[in-house]
C-alpha positions in Angstrom: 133.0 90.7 33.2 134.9 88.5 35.6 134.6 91.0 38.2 130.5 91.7 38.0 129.7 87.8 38.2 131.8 87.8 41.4 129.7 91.2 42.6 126.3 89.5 41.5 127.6 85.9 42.9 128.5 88.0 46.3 125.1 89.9 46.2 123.1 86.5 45.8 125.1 85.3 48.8 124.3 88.3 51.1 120.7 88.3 50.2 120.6 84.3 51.1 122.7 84.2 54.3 119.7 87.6 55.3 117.1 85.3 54.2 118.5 82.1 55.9 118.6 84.3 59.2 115.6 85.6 59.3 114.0 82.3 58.9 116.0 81.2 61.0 114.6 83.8 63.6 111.0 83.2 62.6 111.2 80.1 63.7 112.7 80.1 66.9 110.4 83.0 68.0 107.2 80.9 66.9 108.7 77.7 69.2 109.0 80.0 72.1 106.1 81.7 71.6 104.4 77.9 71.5 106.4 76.9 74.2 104.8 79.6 76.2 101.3 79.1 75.7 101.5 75.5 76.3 102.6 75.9 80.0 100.0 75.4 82.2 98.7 78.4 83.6 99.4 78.5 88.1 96.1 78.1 89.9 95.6 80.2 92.2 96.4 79.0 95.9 93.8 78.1 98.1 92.7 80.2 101.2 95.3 80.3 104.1 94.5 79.9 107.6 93.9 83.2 109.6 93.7 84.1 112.9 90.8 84.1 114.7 89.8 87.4 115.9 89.9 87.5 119.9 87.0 87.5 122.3 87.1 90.3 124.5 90.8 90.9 123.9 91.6 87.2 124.9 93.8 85.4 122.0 92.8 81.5 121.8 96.1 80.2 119.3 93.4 79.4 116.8 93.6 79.8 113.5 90.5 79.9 111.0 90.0 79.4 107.0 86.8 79.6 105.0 86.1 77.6 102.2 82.2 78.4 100.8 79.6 80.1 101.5 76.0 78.4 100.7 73.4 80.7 100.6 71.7 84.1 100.1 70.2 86.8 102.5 71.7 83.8 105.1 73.1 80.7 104.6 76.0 78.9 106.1 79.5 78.9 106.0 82.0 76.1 105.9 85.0 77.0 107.2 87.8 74.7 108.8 89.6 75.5 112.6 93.0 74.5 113.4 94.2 74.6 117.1 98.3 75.8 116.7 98.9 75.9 120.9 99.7 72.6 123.0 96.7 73.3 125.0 93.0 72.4 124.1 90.9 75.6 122.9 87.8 76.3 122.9 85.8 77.9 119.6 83.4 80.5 120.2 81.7 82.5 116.8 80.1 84.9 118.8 80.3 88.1 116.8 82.2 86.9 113.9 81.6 88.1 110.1 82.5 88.1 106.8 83.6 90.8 104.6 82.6 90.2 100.9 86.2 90.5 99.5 86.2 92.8 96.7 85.7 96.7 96.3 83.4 97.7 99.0 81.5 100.3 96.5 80.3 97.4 94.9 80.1 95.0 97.8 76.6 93.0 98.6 75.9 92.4 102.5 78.1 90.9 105.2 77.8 88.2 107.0 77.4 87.8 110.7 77.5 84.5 113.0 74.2 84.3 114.8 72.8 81.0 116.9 74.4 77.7 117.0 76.3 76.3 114.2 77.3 72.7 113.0 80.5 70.5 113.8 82.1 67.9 112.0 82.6 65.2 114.5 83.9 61.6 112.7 81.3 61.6 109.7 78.4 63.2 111.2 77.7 66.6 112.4 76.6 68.0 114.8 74.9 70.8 116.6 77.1 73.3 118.6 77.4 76.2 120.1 81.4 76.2 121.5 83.5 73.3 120.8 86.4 72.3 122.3 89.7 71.8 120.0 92.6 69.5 120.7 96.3 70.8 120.9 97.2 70.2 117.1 93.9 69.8 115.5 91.8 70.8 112.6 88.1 70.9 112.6 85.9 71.7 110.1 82.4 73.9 111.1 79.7 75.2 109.5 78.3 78.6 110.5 75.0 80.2 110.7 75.5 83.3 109.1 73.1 86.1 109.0 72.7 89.7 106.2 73.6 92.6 108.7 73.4 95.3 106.0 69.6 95.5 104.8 70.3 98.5 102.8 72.6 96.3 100.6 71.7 93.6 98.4 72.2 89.9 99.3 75.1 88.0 98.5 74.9 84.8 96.8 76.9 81.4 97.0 79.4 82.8 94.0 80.3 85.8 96.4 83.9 85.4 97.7 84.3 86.2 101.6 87.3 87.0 103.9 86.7 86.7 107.7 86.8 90.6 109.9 89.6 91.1 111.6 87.8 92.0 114.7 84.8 90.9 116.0 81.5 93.2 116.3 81.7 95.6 119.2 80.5 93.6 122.8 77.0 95.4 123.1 76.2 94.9 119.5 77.4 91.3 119.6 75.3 90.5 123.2 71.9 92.1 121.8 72.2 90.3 118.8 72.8 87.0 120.1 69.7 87.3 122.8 67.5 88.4 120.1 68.4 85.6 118.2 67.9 83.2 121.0 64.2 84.9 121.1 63.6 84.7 117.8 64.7 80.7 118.1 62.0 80.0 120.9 59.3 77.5 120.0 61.0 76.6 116.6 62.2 72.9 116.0 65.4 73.5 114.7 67.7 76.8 114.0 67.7 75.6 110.3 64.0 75.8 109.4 63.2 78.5 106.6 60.7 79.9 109.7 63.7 80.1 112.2 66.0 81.3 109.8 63.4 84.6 108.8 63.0 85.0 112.7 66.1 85.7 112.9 67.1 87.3 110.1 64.3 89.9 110.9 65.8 90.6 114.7 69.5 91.2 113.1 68.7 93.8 110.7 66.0 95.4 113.3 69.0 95.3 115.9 71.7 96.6 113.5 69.3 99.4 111.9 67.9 100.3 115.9 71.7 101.7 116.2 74.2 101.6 113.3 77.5 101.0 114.1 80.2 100.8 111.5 82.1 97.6 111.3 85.1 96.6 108.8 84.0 97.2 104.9 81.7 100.5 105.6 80.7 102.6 102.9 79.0 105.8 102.4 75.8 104.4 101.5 75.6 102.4 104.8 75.8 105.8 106.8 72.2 106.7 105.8 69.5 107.3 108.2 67.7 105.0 109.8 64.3 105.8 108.7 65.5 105.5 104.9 66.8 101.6 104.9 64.8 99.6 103.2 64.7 95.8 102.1 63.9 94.8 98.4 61.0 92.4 97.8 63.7 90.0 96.5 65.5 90.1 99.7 61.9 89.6 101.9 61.0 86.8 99.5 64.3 85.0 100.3 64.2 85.4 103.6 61.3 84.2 104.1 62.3 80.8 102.3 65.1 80.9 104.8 68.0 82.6 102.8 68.3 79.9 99.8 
């Protein structure tokens, strides 16, 4: 008799020292778990600088970092320009663009610099077309950007971009510069909706004249000439000037 109390007194033991532990176990694994989710989650770092792609193979020690697009079939682009050298540089967008950075199957248009653009000076900006930087210094720009893929459709102000690593190819960058200079005569200002559709027009008519691939091709912007075509949603914006 003795001996079963002691084996049912043992048994009673086992089964609450188990039942102790795996409470025991709950619990710390519901703190960490807790623990866990309450930690902030890391936001994501902000843009670095990159180097500005050269100008006819001649470096300039700049460095470049873009912070927001604002716009549609064109817009601007704020972006910020840090001299690294000891010697005072001089900033020149010709043939610049963007790449819409994410899968280029599923990319909108890029983006290319086209006209003057506007520089921070003190609290104003103002108009530019090269600016000179200071050894050490950081200023911040905002670029005329133009849609040089009309058989894609336009980006919007949501649409992350990265800057090319190379600018466009000399004759490409040259005619597309004098045609936007044309398209600029007689207009007030380079921002007015009916400066901005000038322009727009003589980019895609010079890009579709003769294609020539730039970083983030795709199949579908190999296709003829004759077959690119600009949706009535892209025409309508461009003629309110992109926005």
């Amino acid at each position: 008799m003795a001996i079963k109390i002691f084996t049912n007194l043992d048994r009673m033991r086992d089964e609450f020292v188990s039942f102790l532990m795996m409470n025991i176990f709950r619990t710390f694994s519901l703190v960490g778990i807790a623990c866990l989710l309450s930690v902030p989650a890391v936001a994501k770092p902000a843009k670095a600088f990159s180097k500005l792609p050269s100008l006819d193979g001649k470096g300039s020690g700049l460095k470049i970092k873009t912070l927001a697009y604002d716009g549609s079939t064109n817009g601007t682009m704020h972006v910020k320009i840090k001299n690294t050298t000891k010697k005072i540089q001089v900033f020149d967008p010709t043939g610049l663009f963007f790449v819409p950075d994410m899968d280029p199957k599923n990319a909108p248009q890029r983006l290319g610099a086209a006209g003057p653009y506007d520089i921070k000076t003190g609290s104003k900006w103002q108009e530019a077309r090269k600016t000179h930087i200071a050894p050490g210094a950081t200023v911040e720009a905002r670029l005329a950007l133009f849609c040089i893929d009309s058989q894609r459709p336009s980006p919007s102000s949501s649409t992350p971009f990265r800057i090319a690593k190379k600018r466009m190819p000399k004759q490409l960058r040259k005619e597309l510069a004098a045609e936007s200079d044309n398209a600029l005569r007689g207009k007030n200002s380079y921002k007015d909706a009916e400066a901005k559709s000038a322009v727009q027009s003589k980019v895609w008519e010079t890009r579709d004249k003769k294609w020539i691939k730039l970083e983030g091709e795709t199949k579908r912007d190999s296709i003829g000439k004759g077959s690119r075509r600009r949706s009535r949603g892209q025409v309508r914006r461009q003629r309110r000037g992109g926005n």
